[in-house]
C-alpha positions as CSV (number, residue, x, y, z in Angstrom):
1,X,-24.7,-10.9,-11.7
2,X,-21.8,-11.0,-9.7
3,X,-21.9,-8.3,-6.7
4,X,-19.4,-4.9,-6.0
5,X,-16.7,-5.3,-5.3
6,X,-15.0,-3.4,-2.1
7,X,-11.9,-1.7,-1.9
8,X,-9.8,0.1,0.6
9,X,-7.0,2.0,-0.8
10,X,-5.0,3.6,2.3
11,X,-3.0,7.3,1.0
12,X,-4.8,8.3,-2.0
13,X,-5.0,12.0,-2.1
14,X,-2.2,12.2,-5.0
15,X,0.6,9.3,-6.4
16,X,-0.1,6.2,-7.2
17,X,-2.8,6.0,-4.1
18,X,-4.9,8.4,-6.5
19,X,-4.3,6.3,-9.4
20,X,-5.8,3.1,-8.4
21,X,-8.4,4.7,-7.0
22,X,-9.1,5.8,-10.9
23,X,-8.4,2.5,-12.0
24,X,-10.2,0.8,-9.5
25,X,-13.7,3.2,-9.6
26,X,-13.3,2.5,-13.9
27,X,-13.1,-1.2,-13.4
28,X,-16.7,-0.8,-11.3
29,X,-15.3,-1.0,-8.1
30,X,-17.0,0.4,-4.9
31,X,-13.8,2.2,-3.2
32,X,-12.7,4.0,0.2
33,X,-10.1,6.0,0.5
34,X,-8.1,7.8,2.7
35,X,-6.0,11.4,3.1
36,X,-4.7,12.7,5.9
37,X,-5.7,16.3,4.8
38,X,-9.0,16.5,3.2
39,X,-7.9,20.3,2.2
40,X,-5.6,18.6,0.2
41,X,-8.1,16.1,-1.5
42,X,-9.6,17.9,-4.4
43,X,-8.1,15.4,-7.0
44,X,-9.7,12.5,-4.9
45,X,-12.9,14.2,-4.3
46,X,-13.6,14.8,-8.3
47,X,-13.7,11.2,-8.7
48,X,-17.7,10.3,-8.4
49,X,-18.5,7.7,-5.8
50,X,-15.8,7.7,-3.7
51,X,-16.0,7.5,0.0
52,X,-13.4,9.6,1.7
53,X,-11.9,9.3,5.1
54,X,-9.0,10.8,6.9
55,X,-6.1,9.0,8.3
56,X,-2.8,9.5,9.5
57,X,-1.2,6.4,9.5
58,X,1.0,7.1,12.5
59,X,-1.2,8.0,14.5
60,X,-3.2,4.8,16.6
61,X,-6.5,6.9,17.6
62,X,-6.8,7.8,14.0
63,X,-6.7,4.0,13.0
64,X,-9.4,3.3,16.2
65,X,-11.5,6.2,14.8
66,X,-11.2,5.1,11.0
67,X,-12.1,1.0,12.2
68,X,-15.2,2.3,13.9
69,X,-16.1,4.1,10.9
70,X,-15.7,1.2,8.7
71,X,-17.2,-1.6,11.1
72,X,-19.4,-3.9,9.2
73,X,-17.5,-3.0,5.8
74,X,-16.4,-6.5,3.7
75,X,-13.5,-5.7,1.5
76,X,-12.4,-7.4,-1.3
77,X,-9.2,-5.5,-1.0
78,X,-7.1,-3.5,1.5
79,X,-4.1,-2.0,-0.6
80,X,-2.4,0.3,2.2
81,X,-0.1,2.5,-0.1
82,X,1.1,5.2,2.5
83,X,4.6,5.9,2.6
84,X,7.8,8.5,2.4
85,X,11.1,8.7,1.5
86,X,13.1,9.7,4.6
87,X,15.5,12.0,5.1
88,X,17.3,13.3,2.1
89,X,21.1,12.4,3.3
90,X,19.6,8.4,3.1
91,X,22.8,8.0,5.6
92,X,23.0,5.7,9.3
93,X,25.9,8.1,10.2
94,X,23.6,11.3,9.8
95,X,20.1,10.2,10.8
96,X,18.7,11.3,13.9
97,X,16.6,8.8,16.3
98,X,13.3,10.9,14.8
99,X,14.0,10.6,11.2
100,X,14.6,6.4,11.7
101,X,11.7,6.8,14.1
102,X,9.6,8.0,11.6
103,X,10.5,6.3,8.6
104,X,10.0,2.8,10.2
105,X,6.9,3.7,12.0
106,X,5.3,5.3,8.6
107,X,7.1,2.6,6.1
108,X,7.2,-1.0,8.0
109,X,5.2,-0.9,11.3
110,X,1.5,1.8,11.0
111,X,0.8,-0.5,7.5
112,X,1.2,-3.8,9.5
113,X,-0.7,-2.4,12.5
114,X,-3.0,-0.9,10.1
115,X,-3.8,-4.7,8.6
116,X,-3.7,-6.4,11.6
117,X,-6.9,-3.9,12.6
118,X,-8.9,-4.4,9.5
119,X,-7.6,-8.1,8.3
120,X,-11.0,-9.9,10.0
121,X,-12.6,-7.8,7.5
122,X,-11.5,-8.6,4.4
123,X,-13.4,-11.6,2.7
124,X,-11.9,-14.9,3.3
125,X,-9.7,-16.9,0.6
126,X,-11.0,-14.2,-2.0
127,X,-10.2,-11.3,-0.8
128,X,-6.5,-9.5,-1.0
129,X,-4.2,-7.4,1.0
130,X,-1.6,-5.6,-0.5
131,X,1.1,-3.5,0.7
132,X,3.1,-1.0,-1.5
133,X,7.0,-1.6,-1.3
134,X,9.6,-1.8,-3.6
135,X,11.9,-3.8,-5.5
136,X,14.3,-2.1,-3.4
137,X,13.2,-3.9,-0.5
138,X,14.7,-6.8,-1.7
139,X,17.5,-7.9,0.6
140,X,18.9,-9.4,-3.0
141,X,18.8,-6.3,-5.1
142,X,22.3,-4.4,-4.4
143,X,20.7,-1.4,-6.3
144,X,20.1,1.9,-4.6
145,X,22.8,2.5,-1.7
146,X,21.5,6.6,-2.3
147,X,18.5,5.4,-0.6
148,X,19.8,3.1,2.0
149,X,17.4,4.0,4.8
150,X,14.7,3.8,2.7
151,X,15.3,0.4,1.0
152,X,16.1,-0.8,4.6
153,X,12.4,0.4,5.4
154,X,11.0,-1.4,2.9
155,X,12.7,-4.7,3.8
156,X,11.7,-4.3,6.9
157,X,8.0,-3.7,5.8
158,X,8.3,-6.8,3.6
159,X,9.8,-9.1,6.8
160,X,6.8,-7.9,9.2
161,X,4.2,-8.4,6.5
162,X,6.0,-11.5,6.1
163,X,5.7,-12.5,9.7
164,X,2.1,-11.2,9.4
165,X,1.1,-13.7,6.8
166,X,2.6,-16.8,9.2
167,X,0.7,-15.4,11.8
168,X,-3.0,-15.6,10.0
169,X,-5.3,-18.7,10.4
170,X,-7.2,-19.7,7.3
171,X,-9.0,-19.2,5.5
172,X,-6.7,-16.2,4.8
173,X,-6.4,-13.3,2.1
174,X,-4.2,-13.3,-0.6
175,X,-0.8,-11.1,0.6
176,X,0.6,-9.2,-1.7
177,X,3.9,-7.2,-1.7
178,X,3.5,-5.0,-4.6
179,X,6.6,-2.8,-7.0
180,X,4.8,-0.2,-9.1
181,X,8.3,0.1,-11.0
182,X,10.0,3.9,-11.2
183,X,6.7,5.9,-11.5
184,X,6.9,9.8,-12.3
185,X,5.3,10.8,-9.1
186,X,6.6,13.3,-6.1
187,X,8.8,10.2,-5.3
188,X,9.9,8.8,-8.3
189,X,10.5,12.4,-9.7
190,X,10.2,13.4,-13.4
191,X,12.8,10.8,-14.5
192,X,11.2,8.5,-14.1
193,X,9.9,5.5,-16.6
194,X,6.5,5.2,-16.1
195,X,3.6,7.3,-15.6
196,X,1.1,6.6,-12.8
197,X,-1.5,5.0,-14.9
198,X,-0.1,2.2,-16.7
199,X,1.8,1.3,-13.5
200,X,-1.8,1.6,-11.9
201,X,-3.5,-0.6,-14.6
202,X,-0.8,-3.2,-14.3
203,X,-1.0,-3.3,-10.4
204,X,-4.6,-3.9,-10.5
205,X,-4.0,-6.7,-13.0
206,X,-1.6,-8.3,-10.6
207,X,-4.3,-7.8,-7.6
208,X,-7.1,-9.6,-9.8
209,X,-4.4,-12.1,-11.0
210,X,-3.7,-13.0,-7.3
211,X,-7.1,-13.3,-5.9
212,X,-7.9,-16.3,-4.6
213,X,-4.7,-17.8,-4.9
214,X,-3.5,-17.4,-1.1
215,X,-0.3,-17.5,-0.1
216,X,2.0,-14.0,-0.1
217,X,3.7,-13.0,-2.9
218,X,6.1,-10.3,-3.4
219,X,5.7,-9.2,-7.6
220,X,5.9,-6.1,-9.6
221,X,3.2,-4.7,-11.4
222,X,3.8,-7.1,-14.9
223,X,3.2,-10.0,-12.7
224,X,7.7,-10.8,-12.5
225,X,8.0,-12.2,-8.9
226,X,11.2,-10.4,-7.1
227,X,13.1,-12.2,-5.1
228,X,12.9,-11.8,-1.3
């Protein structure tokens, strides 16, 4: 019989983060989760099983505090889905040294710092870490000047996890840089083309498609690859 499977799923108290948590906990998985406001995780909490802890991804002590809770814990998979938009004028020009502060800290440098704490923990050539970005982050993709700073987060998130992956000895996980497409959540908005849990199903598919195989790979969540 084979054993549970382990997973971490960082931001989950609404989105996409809350999806795969349902996805995850229907496909048998044993799963973690994290909020930053448990007054703001009833969603999360009505799913049965779940193990609940709170993190603000900014913030270093919280990551010390969250690695001593989880010492000991094997995961099969680290999917570290935090992330926001930025500031609404998505302009250079207009942005203040706090909005770029915080966009880059929260988008490109707290996931990387976040998976360079737990990545001893995560099972060896099976196991997976995935990061949530976007096909804007694609230096190639000259979609989406509205959300320039944002796209130029996630490119930056993609490089570091890039420089991440050189940095690992093996055996290593499988890295993956994942696009949920345009999913109607606070984010995507209501215009969106997809609803949370078929882009959920198909991102789990890609993460059980991808274990084992090694290597980083930046796909979206029908398994296309996206150039870099």
């Amino acid at each position: 019989m084979t054993s549970t499977r382990t997973a971490l799923i960082i931001g989950a108290s609404r989105g996409l983060g809350l999806g795969l948590v349902k996805q995850l906990h229907a496909d048998g998985w044993q799963v973690i989760a994290t909020v930053r406001d448990q007054q703001r995780a009833e969603a999360l909490q009505a799913v049965p099983g779940v193990r609940i802890e709170t993190l603000d991804i900014d913030d270093g002590a919280a990551l010390e505090t969250l690695a001593g809770r989880l010492q000991g814990v094997v995961f099969d998979l680290v999917l570290i889905n935090a992330g926001i938009l930025g500031p609404a004028h998505q302009s250079t020009g207009a942005a203040t040294s706090a909005e770029l502060g915080q966009l880059f800290m929260t988008n490109a440098v707290a996931p990387i710092r976040l998976a360079e704490r737990l990545i001893e923990q995560i099972r060896p050539a099976s196991g997976v870490l995935a990061f949530m970005s976007s096909v804007l982050g694609s230096v190639a993709n000259p979609e989406g000047a509205e959300l320039a700073l944002y796209k130029a987060s996630k490119a930056a998130l993609n490089s570091l996890t890039n420089s991440l992956v050189c940095s690992l000895a093996e055996p290593r996980p499988t890295v993956l840089s994942l696009h949920p497409g345009w999913v109607k959540t606070e984010m995507g908005g209501a215009g969106a083309s997809l609803d949370i849990a078929t882009s959920c199903l198909g991102l789990v598919t890609q993460i059980e498609r991808h274990a084992g195989r090694g290597g980083h790979h930046f796909v979206d969540y029908q398994g296309q690859s996206i150039p870099w």
